[in-house]
C-alpha positions in Angstrom: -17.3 -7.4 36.6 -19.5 -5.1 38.8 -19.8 -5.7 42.4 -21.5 -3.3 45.5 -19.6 -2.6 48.4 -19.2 -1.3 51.5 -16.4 1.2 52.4 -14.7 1.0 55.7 -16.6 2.7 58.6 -19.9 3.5 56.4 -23.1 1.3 56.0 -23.5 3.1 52.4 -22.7 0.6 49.3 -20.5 1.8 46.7 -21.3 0.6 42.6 -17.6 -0.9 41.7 -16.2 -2.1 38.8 -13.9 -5.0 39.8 -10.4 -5.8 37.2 -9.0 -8.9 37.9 -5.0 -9.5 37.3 -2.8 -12.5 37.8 -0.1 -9.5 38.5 -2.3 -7.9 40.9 -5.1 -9.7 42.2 -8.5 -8.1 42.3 -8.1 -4.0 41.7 -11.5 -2.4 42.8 -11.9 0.9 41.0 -15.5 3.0 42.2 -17.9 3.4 39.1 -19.1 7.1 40.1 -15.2 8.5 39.9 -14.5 6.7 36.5 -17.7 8.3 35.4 -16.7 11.7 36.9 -13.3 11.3 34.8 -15.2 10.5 31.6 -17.3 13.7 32.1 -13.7 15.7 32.4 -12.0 14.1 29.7 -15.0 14.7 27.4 -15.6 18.6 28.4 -11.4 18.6 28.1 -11.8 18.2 25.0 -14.6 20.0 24.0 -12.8 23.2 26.1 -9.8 22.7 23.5 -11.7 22.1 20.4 -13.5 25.8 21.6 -10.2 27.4 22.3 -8.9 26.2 19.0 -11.4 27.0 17.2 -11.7 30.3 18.1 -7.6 30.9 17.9 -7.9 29.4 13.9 -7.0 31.1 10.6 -8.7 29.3 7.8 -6.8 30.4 5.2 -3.1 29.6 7.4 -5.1 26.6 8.0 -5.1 25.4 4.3 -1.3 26.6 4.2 0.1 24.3 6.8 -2.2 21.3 5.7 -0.4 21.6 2.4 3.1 21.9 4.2 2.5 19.3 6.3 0.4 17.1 3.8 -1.5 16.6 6.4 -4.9 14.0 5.4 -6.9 15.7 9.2 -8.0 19.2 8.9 -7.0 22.0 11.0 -7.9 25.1 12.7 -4.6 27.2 11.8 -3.0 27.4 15.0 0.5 28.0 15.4 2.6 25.9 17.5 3.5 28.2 20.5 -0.3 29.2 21.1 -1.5 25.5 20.9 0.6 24.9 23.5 -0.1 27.9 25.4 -4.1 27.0 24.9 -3.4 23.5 26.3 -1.8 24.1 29.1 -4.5 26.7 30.4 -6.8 24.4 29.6 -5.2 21.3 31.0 -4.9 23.7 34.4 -8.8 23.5 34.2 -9.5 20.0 34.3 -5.9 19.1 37.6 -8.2 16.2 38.4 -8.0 14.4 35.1 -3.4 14.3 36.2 -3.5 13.0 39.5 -2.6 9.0 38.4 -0.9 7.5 36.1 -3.8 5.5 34.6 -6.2 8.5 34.4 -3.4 10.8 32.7 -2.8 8.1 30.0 -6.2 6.9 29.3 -7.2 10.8 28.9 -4.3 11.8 26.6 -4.9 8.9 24.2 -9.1 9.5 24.2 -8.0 13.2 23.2 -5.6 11.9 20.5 -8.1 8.7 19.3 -10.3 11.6 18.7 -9.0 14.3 17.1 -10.5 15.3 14.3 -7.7 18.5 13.3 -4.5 18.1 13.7 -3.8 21.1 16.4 -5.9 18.8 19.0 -3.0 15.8 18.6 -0.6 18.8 19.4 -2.3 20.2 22.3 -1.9 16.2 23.5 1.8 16.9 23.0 1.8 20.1 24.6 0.1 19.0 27.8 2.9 15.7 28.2 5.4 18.8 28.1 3.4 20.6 30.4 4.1 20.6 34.3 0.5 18.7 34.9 2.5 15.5 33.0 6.0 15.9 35.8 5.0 13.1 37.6 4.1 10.6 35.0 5.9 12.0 31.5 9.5 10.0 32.1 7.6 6.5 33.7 8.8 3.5 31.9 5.7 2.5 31.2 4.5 6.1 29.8 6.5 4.2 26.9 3.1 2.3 25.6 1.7 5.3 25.1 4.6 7.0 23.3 5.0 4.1 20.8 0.7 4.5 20.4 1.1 8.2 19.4 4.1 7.6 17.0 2.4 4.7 15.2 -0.5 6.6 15.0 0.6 10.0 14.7 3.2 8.4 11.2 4.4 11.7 10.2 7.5 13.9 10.9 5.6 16.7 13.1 3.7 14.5 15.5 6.8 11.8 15.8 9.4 14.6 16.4 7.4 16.0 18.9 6.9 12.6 20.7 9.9 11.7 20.4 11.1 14.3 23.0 8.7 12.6 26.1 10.7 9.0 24.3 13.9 11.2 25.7 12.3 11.7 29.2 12.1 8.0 29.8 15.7 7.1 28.3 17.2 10.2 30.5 15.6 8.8 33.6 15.4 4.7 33.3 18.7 2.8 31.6 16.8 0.5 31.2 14.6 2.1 28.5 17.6 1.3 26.2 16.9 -1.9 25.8 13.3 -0.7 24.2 15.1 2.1 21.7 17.1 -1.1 20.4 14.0 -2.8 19.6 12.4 0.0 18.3 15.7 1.1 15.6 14.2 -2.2 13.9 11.3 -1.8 13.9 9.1 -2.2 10.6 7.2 1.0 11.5 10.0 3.8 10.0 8.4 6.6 12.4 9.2 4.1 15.8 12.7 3.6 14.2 13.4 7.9 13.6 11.9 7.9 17.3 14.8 5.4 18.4 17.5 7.5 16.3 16.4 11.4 17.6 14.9 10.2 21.1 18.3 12.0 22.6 18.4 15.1 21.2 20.0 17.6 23.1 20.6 15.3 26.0 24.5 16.6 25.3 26.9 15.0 27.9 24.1 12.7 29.1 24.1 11.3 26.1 24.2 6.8 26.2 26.9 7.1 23.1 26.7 3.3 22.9 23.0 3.3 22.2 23.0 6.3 20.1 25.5 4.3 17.5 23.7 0.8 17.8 20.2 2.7 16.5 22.2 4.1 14.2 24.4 1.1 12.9 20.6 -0.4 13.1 19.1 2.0 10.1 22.5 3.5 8.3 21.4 1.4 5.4 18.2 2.4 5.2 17.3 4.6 1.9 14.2 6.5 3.4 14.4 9.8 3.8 13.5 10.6 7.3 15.5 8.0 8.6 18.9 9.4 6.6 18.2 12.7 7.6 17.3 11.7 11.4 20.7 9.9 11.3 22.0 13.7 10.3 20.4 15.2 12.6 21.1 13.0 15.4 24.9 13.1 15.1 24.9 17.0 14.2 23.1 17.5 17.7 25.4 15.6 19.5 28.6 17.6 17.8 27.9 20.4 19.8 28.9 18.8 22.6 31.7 16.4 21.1 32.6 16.8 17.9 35.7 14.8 17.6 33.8 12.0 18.8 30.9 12.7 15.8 33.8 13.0 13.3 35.3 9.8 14.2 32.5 8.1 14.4 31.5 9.1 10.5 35.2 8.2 9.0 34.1 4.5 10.8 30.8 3.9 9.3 31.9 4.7 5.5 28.2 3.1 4.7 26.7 6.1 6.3 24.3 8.0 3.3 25.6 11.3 1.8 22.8 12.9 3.4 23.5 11.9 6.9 27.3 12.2 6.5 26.9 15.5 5.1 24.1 17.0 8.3 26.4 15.3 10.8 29.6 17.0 9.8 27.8 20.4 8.7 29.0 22.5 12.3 32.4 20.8 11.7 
């Protein structure tokens, strides 16, 4: 609801927009900053939509849509300059990363959005980028994570994603508990999350979770989950093979395809 008040030493009233929570009571958020952030987070996107634009090739454009079978459009932007174009422009807008909330409700109004598929990987780009430090490895930037891999349902956007997924398992324990849920998952793209989600974490590996999401899915006959199986235990050979080998000779219901990309370095 919308209330007026007064701030503490001024006679002037302030238009508020009042959230009440049984977890936190009455939150008080002022009307004129939210609509300040709205104006940011539109010309943010507008700003990238320009930058992209003008950094497209339409005829590599039509080449990776067909490579990616990609249904969204695109300007024909390689990966390394997105990223470069999103994090100069995310440097343009430092007020939109300051809090948690407005850093999340930004990044998902740019990927709701999108309308080619190089503005869903300047989203990406900027949760690698040092504006997202304080808020990319929160436990609870996990709702967001799980909204761009259900929505994002294909190997590019989910790989990508899957690499802020890693943040939060390296920094919260406790996150493991989530991955579980997520390896059975009916959504295929949250499982391959719960599978890759600790790529090259090497000796930081949690061993015990990455065989559960496996033991969860080694059944499984889809592709990108059989290959992400692979890939998962071929990552972590670099770091202990003997311990990728013996784990193989005991899951004998492992797929050719994930027995044969986990042992490949071997």
């Amino acid at each position: 609801m919308r209330a007026t008040v007064f701030s503490s030493g001024s006679n002037s009233p302030i238009e508020c927009l009042v959230i009440l929570s049984a977890d936190t009571g009455a939150v008080v958020v002022d009307l004129e900053i939210m609509e300040e952030m709205d104006e940011e987070a539109v010309a943010l996107r507008a700003a990238l939509r320009t930058a992209l634009a003008a950094a497209g090739d339409p005829a590599r454009a039509e080449q990776q849509r067909r490579y990616l079978k990609s249904a969204m459009e695109m300007y024909g932007v390689g990966v390394p300059q997105t990223r470069r174009i999103a994090q100069a422009t995310a440097a343009s807008y430092p007020a939109l990363w300051r809090d948690a909330a407005s850093w999340e409700a930004v990044l998902r109004r740019v990927w709701d959005a999108a309308e080619r598929r190089e503005e869903r990987f300047a989203v990406l780009a900027i949760i690698r980028s040092k504006h997202s430090a304080p808020h990319a490895n929160r436990l609870e930037s996990l709702d967001l994570y799980e909204h761009l891999l259900r929505s994002g349902a294909w190997w590019d956007l989910v790989d990508e994603t899957s690499h802020a997924v890693g943040l939060v398992v390296l920094a919260h324990p406790g996150a493991a508990a989530r991955m579980r849920a997520w390896a059975t998952d009916v959504d295929l793209w949250v499982r391959r999350s719960a599978i890759i989600c600790q790529l090259q974490h090497k000796e930081r590996t949690d061993l015990s979770l990455l065989g559960d999401v496996i033991e969860a899915n080694q059944g499984d006959v889809e592709f990108f989950i059989r290959k992400a199986i692979g890939w998962a235990l071929r990552d972590y050979a670099r770091t202990d093979g003997p311990w990728v080998r013996a784990f193989v000779e005991n899951h004998p219901g492992l797929s050719p395809l994930s027995r044969r990309e986990a042992l490949k370095h071997l």
